[in-house]
N, CA, C and O atoms as CSV, one atom per row, in Angstrom:
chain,resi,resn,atom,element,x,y,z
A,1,UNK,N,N,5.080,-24.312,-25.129
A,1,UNK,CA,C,3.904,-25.005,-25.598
A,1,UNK,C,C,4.306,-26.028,-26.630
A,1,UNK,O,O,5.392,-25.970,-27.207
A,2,UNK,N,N,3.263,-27.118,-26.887
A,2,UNK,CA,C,3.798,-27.912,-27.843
A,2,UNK,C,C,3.412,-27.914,-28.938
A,2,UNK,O,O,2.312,-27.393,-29.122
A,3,UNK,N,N,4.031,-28.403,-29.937
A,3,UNK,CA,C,3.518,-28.304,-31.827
A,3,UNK,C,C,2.368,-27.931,-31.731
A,3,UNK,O,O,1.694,-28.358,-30.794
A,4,UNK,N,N,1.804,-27.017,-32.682
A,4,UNK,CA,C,0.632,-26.997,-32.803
A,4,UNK,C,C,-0.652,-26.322,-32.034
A,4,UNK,O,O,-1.872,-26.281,-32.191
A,5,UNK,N,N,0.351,-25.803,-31.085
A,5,UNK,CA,C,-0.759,-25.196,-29.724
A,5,UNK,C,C,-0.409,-23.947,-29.633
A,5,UNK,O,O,0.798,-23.735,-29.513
A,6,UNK,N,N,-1.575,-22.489,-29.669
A,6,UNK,CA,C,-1.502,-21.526,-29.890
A,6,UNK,C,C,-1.621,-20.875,-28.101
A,6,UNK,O,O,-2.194,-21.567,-27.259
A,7,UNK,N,N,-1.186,-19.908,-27.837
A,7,UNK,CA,C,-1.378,-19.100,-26.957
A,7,UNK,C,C,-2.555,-18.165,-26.797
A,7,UNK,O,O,-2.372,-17.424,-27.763
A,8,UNK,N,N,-3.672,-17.714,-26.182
A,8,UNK,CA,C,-4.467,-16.949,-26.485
A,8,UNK,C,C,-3.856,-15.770,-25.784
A,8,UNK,O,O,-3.327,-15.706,-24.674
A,9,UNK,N,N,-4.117,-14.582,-26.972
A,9,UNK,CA,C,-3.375,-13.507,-26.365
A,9,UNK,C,C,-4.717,-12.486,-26.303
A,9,UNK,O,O,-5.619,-12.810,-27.075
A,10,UNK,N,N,-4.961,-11.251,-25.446
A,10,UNK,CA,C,-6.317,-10.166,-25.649
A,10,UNK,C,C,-5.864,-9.084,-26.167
A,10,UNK,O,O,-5.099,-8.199,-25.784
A,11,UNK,N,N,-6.689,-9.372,-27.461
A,11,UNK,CA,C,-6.606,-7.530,-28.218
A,11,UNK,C,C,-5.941,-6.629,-26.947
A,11,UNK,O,O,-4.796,-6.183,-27.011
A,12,UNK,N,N,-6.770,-6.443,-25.868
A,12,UNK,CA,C,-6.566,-5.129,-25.368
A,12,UNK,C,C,-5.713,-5.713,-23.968
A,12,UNK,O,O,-6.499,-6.129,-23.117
A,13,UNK,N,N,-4.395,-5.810,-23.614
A,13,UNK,CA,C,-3.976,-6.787,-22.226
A,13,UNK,C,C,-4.463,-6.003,-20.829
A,13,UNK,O,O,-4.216,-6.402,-19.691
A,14,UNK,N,N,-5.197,-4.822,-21.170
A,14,UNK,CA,C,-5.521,-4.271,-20.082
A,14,UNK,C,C,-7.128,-4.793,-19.401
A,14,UNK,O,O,-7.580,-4.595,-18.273
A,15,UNK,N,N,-7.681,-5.454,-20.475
A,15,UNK,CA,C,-8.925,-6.231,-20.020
A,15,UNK,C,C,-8.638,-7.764,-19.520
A,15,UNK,O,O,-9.662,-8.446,-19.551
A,16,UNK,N,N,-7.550,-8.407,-19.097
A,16,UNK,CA,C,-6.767,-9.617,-18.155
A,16,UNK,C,C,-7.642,-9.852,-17.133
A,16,UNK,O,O,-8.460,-10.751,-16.940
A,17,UNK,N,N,-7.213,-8.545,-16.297
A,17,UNK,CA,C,-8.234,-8.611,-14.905
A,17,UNK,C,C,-9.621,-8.731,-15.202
A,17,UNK,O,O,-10.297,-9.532,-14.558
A,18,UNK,N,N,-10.087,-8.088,-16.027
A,18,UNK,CA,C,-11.720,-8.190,-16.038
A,18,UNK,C,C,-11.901,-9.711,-16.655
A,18,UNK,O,O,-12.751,-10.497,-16.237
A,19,UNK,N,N,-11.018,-9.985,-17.655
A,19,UNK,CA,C,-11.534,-11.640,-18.186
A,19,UNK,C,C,-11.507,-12.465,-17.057
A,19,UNK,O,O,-12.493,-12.975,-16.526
A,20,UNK,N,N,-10.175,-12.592,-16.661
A,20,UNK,CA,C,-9.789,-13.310,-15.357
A,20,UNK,C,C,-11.251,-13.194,-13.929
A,20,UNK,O,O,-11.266,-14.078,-13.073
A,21,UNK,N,N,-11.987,-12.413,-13.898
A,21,UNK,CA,C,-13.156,-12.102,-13.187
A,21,UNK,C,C,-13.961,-12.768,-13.924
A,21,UNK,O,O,-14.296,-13.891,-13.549
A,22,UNK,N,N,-14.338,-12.362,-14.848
A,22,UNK,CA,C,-15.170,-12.883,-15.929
A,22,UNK,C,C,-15.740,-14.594,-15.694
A,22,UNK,O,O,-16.795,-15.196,-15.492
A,23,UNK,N,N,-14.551,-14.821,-15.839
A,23,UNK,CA,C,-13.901,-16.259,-15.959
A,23,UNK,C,C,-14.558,-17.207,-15.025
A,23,UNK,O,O,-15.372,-18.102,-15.252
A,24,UNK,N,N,-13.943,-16.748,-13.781
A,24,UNK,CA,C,-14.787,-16.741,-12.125
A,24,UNK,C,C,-16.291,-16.837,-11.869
A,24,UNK,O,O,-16.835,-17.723,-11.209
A,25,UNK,N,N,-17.092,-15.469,-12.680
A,25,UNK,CA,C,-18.606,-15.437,-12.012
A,25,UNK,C,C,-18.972,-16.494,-13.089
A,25,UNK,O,O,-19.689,-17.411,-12.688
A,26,UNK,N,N,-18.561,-16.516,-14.508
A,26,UNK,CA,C,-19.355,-17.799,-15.382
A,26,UNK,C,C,-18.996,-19.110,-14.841
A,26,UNK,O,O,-19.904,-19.896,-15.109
A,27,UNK,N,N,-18.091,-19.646,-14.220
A,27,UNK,CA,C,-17.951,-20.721,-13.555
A,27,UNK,C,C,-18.612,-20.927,-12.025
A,27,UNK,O,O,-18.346,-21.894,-11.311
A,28,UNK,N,N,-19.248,-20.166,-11.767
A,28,UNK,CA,C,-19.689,-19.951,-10.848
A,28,UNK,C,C,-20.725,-20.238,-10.629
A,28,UNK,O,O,-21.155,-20.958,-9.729
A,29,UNK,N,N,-21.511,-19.439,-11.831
A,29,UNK,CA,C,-23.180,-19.604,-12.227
A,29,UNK,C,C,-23.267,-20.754,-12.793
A,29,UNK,O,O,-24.340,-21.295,-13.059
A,30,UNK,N,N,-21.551,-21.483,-13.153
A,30,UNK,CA,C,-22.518,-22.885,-13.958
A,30,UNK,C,C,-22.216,-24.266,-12.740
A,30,UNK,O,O,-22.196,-25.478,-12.956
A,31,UNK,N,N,-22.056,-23.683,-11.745
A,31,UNK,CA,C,-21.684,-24.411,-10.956
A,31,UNK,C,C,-20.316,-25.362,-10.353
A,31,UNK,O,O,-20.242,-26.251,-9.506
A,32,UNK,N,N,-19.205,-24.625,-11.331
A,32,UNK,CA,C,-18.271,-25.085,-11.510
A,32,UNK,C,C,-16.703,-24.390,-10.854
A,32,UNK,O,O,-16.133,-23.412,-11.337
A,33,UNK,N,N,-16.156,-25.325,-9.455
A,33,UNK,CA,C,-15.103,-24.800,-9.278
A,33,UNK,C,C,-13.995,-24.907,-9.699
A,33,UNK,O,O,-13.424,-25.997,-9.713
A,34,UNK,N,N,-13.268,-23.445,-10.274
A,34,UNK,CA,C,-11.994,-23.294,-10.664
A,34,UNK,C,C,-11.113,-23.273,-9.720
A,34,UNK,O,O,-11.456,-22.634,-8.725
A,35,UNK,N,N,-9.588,-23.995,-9.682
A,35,UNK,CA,C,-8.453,-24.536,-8.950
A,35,UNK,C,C,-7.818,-22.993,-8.780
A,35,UNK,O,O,-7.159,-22.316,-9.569
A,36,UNK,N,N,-8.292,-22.722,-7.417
A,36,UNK,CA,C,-7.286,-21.126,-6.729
A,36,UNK,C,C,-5.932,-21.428,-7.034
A,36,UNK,O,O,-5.097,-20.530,-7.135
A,37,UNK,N,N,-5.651,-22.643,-7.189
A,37,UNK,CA,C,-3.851,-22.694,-7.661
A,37,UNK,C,C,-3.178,-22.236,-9.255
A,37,UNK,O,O,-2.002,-22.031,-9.556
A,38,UNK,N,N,-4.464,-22.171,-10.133
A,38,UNK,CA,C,-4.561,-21.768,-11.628
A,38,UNK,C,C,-4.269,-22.932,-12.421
A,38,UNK,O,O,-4.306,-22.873,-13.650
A,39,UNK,N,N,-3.924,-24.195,-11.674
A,39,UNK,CA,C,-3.826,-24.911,-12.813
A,39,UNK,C,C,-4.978,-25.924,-12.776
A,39,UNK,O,O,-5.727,-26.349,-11.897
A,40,UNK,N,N,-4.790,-26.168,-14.278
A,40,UNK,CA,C,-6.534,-26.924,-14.950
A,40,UNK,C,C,-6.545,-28.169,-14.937
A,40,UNK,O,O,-7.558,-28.850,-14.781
A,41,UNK,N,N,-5.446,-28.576,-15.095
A,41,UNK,CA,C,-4.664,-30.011,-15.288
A,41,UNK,C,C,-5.729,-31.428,-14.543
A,41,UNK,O,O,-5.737,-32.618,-14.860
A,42,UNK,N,N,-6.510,-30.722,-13.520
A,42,UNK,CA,C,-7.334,-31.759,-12.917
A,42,UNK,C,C,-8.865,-30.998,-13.550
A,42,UNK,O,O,-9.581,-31.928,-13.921
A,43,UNK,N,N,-9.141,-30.468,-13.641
A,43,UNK,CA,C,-10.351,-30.459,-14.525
A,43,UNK,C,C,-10.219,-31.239,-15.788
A,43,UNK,O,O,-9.166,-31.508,-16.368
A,44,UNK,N,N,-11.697,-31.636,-16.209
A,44,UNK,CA,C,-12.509,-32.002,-17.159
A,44,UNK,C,C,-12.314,-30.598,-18.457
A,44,UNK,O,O,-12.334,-29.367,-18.444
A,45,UNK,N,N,-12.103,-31.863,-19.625
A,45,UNK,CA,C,-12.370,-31.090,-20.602
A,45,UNK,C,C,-13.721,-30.477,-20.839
A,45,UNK,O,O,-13.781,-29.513,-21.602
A,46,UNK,N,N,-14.842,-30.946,-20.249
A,46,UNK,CA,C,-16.216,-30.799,-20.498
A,46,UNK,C,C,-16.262,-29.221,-19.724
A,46,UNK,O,O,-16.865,-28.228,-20.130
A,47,UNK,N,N,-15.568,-29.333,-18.705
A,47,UNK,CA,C,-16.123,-28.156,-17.787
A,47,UNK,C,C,-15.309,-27.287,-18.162
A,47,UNK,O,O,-15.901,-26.229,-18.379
A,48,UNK,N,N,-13.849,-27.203,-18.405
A,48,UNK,CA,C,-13.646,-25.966,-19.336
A,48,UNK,C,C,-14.064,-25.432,-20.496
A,48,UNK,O,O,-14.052,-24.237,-20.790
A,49,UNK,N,N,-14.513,-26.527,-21.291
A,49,UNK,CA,C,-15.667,-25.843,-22.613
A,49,UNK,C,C,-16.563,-25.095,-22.184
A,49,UNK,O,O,-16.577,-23.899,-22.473
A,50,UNK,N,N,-17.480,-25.663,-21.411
A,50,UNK,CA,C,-18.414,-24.861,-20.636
A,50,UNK,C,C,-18.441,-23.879,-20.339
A,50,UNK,O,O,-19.499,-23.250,-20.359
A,51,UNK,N,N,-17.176,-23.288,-19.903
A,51,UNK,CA,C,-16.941,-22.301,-19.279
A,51,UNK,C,C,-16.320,-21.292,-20.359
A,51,UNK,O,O,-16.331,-20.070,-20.215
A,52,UNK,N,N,-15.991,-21.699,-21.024
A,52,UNK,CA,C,-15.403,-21.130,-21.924
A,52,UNK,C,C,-16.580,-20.412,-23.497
A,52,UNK,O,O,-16.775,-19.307,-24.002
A,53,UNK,N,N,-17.030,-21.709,-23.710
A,53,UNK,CA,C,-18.662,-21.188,-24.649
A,53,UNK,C,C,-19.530,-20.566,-23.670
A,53,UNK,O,O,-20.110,-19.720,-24.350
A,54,UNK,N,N,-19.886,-20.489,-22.722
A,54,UNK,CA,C,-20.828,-19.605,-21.590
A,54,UNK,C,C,-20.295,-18.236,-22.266
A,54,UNK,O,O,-20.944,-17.500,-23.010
A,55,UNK,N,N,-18.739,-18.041,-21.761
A,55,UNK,CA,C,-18.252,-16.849,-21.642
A,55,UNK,C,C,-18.515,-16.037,-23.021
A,55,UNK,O,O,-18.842,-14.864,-23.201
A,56,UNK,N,N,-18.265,-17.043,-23.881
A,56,UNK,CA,C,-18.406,-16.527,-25.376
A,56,UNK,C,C,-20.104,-16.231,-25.950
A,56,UNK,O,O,-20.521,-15.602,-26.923
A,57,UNK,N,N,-20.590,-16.757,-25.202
A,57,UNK,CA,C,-22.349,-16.564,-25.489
A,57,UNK,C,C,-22.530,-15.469,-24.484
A,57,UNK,O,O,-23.335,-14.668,-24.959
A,58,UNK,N,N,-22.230,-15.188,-23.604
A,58,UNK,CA,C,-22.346,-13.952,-22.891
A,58,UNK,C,C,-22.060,-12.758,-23.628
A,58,UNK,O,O,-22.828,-11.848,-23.942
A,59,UNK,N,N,-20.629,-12.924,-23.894
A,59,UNK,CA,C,-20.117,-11.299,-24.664
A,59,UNK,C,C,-20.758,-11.337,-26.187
A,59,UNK,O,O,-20.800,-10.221,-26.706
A,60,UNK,N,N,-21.115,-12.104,-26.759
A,60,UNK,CA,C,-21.915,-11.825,-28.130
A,60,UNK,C,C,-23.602,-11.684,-27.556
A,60,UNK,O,O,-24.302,-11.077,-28.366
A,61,UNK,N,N,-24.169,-12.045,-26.584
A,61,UNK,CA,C,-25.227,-11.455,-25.824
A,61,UNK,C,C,-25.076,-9.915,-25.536
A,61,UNK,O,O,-26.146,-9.307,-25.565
A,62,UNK,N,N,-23.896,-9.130,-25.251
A,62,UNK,CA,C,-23.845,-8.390,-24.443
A,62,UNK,C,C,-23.646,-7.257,-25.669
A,62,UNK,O,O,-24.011,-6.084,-25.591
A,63,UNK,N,N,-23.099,-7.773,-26.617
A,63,UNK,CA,C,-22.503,-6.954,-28.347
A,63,UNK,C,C,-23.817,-6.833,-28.325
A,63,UNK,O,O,-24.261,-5.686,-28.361
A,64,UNK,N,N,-24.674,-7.865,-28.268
A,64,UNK,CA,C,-25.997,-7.486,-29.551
A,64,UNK,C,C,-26.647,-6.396,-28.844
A,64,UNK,O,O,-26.934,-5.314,-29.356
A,65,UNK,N,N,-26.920,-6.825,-27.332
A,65,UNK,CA,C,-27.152,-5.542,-26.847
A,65,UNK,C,C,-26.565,-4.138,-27.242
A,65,UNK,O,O,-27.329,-3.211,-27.512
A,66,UNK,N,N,-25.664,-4.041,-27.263
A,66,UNK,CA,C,-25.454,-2.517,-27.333
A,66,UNK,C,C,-25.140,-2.171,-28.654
A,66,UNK,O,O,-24.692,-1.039,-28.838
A,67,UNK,N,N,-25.313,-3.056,-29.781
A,67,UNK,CA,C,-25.862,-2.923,-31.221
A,67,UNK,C,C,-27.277,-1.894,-31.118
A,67,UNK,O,O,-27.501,-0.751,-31.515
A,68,UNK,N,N,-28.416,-3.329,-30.079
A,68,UNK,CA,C,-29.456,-2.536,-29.950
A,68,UNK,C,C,-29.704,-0.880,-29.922
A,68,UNK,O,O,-30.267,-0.026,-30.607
A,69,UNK,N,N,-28.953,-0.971,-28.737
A,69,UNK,CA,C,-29.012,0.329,-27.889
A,69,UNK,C,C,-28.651,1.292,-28.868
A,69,UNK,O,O,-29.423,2.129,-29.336
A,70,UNK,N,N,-27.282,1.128,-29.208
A,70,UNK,CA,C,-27.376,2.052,-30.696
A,70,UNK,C,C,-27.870,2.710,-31.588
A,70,UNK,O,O,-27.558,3.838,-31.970
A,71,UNK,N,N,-28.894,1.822,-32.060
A,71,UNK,CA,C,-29.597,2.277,-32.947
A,71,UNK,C,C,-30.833,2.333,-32.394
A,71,UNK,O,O,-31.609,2.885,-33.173
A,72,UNK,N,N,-31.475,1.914,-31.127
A,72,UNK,CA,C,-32.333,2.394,-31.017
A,72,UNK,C,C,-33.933,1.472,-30.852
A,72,UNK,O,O,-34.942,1.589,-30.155
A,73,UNK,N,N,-33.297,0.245,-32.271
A,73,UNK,CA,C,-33.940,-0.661,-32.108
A,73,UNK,C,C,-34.810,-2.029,-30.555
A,73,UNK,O,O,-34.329,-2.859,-29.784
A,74,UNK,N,N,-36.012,-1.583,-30.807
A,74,UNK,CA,C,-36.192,-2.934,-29.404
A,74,UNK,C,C,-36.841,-4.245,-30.581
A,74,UNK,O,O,-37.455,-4.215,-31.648
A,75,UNK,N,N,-36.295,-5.327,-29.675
A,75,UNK,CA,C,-37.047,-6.703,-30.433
A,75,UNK,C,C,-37.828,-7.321,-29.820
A,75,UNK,O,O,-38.378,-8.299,-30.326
């Protein structure tokens, strides 16, 4: 990688496959095809953000839920 550019690594490497899925149905629902060859290089920066903040508004959707559930609380 070059100066300055970090690797994203997952807390847990056994959740890969599920991100890697993940990854797939949110690009999916936003209408957006990902390159079966894995590389991005011809995508848009726009559409990997996309895909990428989707994913991240999903799993903090999905936390608050089971915050909820927790305690019990409905809103």
């Amino acid at each position: 990688m070059g100066t300055g550019q970090k690797s994203n690594t997952l807390i847990n490497p056994l959740a890969a496959q599920a991100m890697e899925k993940f990854k797939y149905e949110v690009a999916n629902e936003l209408g957006i095809q990902i390159p079966q060859s894995g590389y991005y290089g011809n995508m848009t920066t726009r559409d990997t953000g996309d895909i990428g903040g989707h994913m991240v508004r999903k799993m903090i959707e999905a936390y608050q839920n089971s915050l909820v559930n927790q305690s019990g609380q409905q809103f």
